[in-house]
C-alpha positions as CSV (number, residue, x, y, z in Angstrom):
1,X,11.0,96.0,307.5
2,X,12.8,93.6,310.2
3,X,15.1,91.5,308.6
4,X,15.7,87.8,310.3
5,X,18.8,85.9,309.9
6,X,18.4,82.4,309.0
7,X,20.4,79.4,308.6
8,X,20.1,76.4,306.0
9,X,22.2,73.4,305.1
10,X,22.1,73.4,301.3
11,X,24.4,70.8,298.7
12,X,27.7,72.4,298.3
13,X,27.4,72.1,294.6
14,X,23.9,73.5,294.2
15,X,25.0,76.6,296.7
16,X,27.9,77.7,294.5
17,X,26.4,77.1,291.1
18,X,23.4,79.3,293.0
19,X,26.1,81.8,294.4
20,X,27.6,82.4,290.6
21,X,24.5,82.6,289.1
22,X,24.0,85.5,291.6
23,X,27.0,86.9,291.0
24,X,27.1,87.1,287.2
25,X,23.5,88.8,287.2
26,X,24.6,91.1,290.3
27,X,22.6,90.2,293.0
28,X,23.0,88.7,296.4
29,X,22.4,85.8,297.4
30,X,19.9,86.6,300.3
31,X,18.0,88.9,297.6
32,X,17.5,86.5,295.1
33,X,16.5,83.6,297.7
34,X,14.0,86.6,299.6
35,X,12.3,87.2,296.1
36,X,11.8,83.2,295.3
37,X,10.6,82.9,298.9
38,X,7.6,85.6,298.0
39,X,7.0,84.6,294.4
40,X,6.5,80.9,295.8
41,X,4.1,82.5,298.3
42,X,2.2,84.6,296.3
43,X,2.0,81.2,293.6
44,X,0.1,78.7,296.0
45,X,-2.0,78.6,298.4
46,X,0.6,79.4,301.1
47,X,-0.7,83.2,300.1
48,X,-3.5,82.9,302.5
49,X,-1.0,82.2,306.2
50,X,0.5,85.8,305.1
């Protein structure tokens, strides 16, 4: 699988309290944000572009 690097502007506050919950539950960032990306695909009708 090709991976794509991406960049967003997020809050600073909502970022870090994001990054530590990453952190505590040992995951990265770009993992956790890759699965929410697919579970909100696969949950609306965005699941038929793919």
């Amino acid at each position: 699988m090709v991976k794509v690097k991406v960049s967003m502007t997020i809050d600073d506050h909502v970022y870090n309290q994001f990054r530590q919950y990453c952190k505590n539950n040992g995951m990265k960032v770009s993992t956790k944000v890759e699965q929410l990306m697919r579970e909100s695909l696969k949950n609306t009708s965005l699941s038929k572009f793919i």
